[in-house]
C-alpha positions, 0 to 999 in steps of 0.5 A: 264228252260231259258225262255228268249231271246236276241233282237239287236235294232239299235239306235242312241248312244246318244238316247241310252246314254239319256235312260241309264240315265233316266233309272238309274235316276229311279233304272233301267237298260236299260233292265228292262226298255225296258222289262217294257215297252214291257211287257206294250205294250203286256198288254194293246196291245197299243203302247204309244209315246210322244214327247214334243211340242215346243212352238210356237212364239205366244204362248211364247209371250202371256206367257211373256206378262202374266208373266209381267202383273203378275209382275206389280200387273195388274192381281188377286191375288189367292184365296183360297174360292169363297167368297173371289173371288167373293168380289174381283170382286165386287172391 
């Protein structure tokens, strides 16, 4: 007995084209993806979507400011025991 069904899902062809990619990136088909993750959904009856924050101008400055004071030696080196780190605090 077949149990399963066909659903049509509009899409943009580029989001489509992107998931086919990750999906074979992984192994997968597209199908076995959309199947895995509705299965998810139904499982643990929660709907989960992220999409990536954009950094914001701030944020990229502190990180470049960050990154040039780490160049130019201004910031601890890492350590790998308290002892060590609390003997360079004492410098």
């Amino acid at each position: 007995m077949n149990t399963k069904t066909v659903i049509s899902v509009r899409i943009d062809r580029e989001v489509k084209e992107s998931a086919q990619e990750v999906a074979k990136s992984a192994g997968l088909t597209l199908s076995t993806l959309v199947n895995a993750y509705l299965r998810q959904v139904v499982a643990t009856r929660r709907i989960e979507l992220f999409a990536p924050e954009e950094m914001t101008p701030k944020l990229e400055g502190l990180i470049a400011e960050f990154e040039a004071d780490l160049k130019a030696g201004k910031v601890s080196r890492p350590f790998t025991n308290v002892d060590d780190f609390l003997a360079d605090l004492k410098k």
